[in-house]
N, C-alpha and C positions, 0 to 999 in steps of 0.2 A: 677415328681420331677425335678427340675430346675438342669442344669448340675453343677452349681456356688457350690450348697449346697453338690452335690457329691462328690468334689471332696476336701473338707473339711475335711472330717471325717473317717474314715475308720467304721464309724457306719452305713453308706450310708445304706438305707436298699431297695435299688434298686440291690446292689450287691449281688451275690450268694456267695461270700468268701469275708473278708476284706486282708487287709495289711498282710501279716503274721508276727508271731514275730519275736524280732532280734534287736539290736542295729542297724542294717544298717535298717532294715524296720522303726523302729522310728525316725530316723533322717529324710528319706525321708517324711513322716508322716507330720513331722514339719515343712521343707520345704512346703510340698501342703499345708498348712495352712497360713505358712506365704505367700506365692503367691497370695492366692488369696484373702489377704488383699490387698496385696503390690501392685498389677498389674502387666500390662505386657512393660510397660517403666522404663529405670531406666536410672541413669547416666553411664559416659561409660570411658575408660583409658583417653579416647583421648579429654574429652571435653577441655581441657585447651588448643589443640590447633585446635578447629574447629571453633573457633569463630576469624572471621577477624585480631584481633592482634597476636593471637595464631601462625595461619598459615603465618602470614607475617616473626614475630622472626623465626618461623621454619624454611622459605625459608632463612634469613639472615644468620640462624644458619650453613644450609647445604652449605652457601658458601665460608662455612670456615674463617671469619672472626673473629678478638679479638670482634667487636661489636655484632655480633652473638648470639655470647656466654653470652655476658651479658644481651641481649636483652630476652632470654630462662632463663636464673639464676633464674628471680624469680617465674616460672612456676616451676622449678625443684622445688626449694624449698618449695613450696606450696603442691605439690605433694607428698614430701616425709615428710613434719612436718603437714600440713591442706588441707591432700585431700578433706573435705570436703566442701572446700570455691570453688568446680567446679562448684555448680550447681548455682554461678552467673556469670559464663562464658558461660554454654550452658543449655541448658532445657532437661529434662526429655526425653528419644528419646525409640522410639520399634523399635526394630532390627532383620531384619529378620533371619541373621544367631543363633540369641537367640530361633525365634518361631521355626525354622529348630528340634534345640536340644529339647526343649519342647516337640514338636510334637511327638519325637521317644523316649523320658524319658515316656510323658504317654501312649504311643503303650506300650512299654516294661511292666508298670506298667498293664496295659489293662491284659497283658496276663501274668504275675505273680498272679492277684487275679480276673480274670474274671469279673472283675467289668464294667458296660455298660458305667458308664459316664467319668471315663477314657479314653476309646476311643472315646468318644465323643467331652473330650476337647483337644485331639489330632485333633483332625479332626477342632475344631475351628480354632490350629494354623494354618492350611493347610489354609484355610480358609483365615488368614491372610495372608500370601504367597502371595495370589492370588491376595489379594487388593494393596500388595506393591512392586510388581515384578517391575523390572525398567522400567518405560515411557518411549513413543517412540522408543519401543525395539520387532519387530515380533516376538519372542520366549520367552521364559518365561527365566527369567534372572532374578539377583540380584546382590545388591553391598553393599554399605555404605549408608547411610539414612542423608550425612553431607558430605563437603571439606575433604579431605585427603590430605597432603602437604607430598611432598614425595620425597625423593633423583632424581628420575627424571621428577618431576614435577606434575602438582595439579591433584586425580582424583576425577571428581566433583560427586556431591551426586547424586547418580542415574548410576553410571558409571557401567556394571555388571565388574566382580571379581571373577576369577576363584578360587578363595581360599575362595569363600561363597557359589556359585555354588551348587558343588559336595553336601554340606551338605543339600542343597534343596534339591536333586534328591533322595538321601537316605529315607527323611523324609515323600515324597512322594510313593516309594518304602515300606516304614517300614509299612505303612498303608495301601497301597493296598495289600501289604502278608496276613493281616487280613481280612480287609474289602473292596475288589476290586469294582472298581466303572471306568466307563468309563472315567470321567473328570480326573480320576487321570492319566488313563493309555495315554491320550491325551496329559497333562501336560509332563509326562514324556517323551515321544517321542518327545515332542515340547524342554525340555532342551537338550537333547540329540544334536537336530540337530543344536541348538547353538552352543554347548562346539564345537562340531566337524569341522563348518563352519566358524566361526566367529574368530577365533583366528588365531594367524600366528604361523609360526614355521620360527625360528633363527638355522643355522648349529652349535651346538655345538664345542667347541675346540677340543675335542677329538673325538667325535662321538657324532649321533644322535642329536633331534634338541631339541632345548630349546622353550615351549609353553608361549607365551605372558600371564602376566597377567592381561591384558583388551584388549578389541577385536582391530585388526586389524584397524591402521589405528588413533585411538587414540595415544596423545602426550606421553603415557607414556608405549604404548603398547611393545616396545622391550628391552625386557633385557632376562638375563639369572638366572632370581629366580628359586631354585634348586625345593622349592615346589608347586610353581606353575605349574610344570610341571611334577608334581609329582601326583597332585591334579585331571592333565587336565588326563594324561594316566589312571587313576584308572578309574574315570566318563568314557571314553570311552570304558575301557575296561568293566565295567561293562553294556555297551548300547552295547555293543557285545554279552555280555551271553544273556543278557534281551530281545535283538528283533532278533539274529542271521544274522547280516550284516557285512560280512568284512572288509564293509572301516572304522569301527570302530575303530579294533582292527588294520587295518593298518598304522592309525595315532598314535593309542596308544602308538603301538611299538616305534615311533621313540623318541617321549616324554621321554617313558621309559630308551631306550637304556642311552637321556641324561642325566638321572636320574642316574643310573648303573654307566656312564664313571665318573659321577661329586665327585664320592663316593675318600676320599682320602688315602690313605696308610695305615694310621692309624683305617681307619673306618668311617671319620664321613666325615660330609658334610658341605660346608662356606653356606649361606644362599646366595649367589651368585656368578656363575664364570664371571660376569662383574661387572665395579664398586666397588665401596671402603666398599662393605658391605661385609666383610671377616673376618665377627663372626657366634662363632656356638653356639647357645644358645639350650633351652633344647625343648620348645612346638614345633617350627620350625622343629630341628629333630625327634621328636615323628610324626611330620604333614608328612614325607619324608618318616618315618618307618613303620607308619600307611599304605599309599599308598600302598608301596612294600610287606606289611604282607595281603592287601586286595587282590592285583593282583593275588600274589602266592596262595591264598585261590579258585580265581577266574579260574586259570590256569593251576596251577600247575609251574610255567615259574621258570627254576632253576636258572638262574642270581639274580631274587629276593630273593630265599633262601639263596646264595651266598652271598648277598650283606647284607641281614637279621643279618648272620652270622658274618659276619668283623662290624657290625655297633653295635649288642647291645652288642660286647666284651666292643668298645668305649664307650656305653653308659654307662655301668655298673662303668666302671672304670672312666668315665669323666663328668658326668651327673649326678650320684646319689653318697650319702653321704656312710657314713658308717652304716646308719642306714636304707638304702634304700630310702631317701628319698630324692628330686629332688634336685639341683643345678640347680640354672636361667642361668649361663653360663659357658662354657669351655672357650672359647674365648670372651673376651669382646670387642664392640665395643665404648665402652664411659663410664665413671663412673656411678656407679650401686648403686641408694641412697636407694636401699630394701633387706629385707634378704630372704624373701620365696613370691613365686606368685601364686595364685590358679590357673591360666592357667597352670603351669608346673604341679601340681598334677594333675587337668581334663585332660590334654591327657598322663602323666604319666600311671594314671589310663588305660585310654582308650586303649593304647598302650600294657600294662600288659594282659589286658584280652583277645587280640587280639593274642597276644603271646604265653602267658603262657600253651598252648599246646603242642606249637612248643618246645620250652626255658622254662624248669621247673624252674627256678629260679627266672622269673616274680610271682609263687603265693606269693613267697616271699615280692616281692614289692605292689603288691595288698594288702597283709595282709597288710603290713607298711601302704600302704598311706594312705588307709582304716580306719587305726586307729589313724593318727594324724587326719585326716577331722575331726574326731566324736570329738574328746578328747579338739581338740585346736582352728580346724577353724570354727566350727561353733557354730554362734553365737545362745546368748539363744532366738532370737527371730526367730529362724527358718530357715532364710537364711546364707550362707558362707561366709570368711572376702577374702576381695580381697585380702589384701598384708600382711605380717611381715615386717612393717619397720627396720628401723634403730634403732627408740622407738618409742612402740607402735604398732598398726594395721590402715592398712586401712580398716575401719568398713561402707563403701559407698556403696551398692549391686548394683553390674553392669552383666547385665542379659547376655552381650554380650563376656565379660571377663572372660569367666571362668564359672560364675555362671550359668548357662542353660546347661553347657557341664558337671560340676560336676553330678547334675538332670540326668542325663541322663544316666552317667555312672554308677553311684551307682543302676537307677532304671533298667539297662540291668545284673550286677550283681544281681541284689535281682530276676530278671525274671531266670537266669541263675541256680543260685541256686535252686528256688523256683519247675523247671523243672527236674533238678540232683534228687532233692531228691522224688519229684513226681514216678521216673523213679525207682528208687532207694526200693520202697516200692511197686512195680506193679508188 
């Protein structure tokens, strides 16, 4: 039986169990349905400005000009009334930190219903990985698959990106736990010695050093992005437990530490301590909470429980509504033309289940989000809506935004559960 047809149905009759039941199992259901009409490119937040006039208004925009601003107007506005007029600005793109999320939605699925071709097509995205790791690069590496224009400057398509990275190494990692295989455990040793090598480290203000987010030596490589270095200490510390090397974990720590000192009074974190990007939005810190919830899982390191502690008070109270569910920002850095984003719920989500052993008041938020995805975001044809605008939805499926991280999180809960309750009756 062909893996395409498997992963269609939960009638597969290669499978020893299908899907089990559940409102969260038939949404996913519908999801692998619509996928694998849909494919594995999609449009993406960013096409309106990866395409040459995109990136040019962007740069004009960042330099703070009256013509900037108008030069970007009508990209905002198209974004927020006709997101769908992007895909005459860029084309259809596969993204690897989307097959990253894939790959460990269908491990997770693999092992909620024992089904063969679940991990099979997990193992395709691996597969893809492999073909689109970034050229001219000795170690397995990833990035953006297009131009990135950026407050300090262009990173070109192919650049790796330690904020894609990590989720490579996981999705490699998710699959060897099941099904080990030499290539993988090569791969992973080979990003490993990337993350650790190739990046630079900046003295923090306070302490500890801030980890570049692209390798040393590149035009954009020093600044002090709070989860970039958040991203880079998790990755290492994780190639610490995984192959038992200390210079791992002693670049970790210093990552970490600047991670720790960056945390503010309050609790939360600016999404940089250099530069004029001093907003706290919600995915960015779930990306900062995630790290310090993986560490402390990894180590036991009691600054991270500390810092766990002061941040999801802020989050609770600055972050989520009164119905638990996300708020895109506490602090804004520029006028905000949407009302809800599927990236704040996928790592909302991701963040909850991560938590909610430590912090009982995540099932809370699980439950919540859990039940606007089913109820509001997704659409009848299977897949999730990007945005709530202002009026209307963004109804565009971008595999890279949100949509492959939802997939993923939902099918690690339905495995989560599907294991509680296995336990639960033995």
């Amino acid at each position: 039986m062909k893996v395409s047809a498997g992963i269609q149905s939960k009638d597969c009759a290669d499978c020893s169990t299908t899907i089990p039941n559940g409102p969260v199992a038939q949404s996913i259901g519908r999801m692998v349905k619509w996928l694998e009409t849909f494919g594995d490119t999609s449009q993406d937040m960013y096409d309106f400005y990866a395409c040459p006039y995109g990136r040019w208004a962007k740069r004009q925009y960042y330099n703070g000009t009256i013509a900037g601003k108008a030069l970007v107007a009508p990209l905002v506005l198209m974004e927020a009334f006709s997101p769908g007029l992007r895909g005459l600005f860029w084309p259809r793109t596969r993204f690897p930190l989307a097959d990253a999320h894939y790959a460990m939605g269908y491990s997770y699925l693999y092992q909620a219903t024992q089904c063969a071709d679940y991990l099979a097509r997990a193992q395709q995205y691996l597969q893809s990985l492999v073909q689109t790791r970034c050229p001219g690069q000795v170690e397995y590496c990833w990035g953006y698959p297009f131009d990135w224009e950026t407050l300090r400057g262009t990173a070109h398509s192919g650049l790796p990106l330690i904020t894609t990275i990590p989720y490579c190494y996981e999705a490699f990692d998710t699959v060897q736990q099941i099904a080990p295989a030499d290539e993988y455990d090569r791969i992973l040793r080979s990003i490993a010695r990337h993350v650790l090598n190739d990046y630079s480290d900046t003295k923090g203000p306070s302490r500890g050093y801030a980890g570049s987010y692209t390798p040393s030596g590149t035009s954009i490589s020093t600044s002090m992005v709070v989860n970039a270095s958040a991203y880079r200490a998790f990755m290492l510390a994780k190639a610490f437990k995984d192959f038992g090397e200390s210079r791992y974990w002693e670049v970790a720590e210093g990552n970490l530490e600047f991670v720790l000192s960056s945390q503010l009074d309050d609790g939360s974190w600016l999404y940089s301590m250099d530069g004029p990007d001093r907003f706290t939005d919600h995915f960015h810190t779930c990306f900062v909470m995630k790290a310090l919830a993986k560490i402390h899982h990894l180590t036991g390191h009691a600054g991270c429980r500390q810092a766990l502690e002061r941040g999801v008070r802020y989050y609770f109270n600055s972050l989520l509504d009164k119905n638990c569910l996300p708020i895109p920002f506490s602090r804004k850095p520029r006028l905000v033309v949407y009302r809800r984003e599927l990236y704040d719920y996928a790592e909302c989500l991701n963040l909850g289940l991560l938590l909610k052993n430590l912090f009982g008041d995540f099932d809370r938020v699980v439950n919540s989000v859990i039940g606007d995805l089913l109820q509001r975001w997704q659409h009848p044809d299977g897949f999730f809506r990007t945005r709530q605008l202002l009026v209307g939805w963004n109804n565009v499926p971008m595999h890279r935004w949100g949509l492959s991280i939802v997939f993923r999180s939902l099918c690690l809960y339905l495995r989560d559960n599907s294991q509680a309750a296995t336990a639960s009756t033995s």
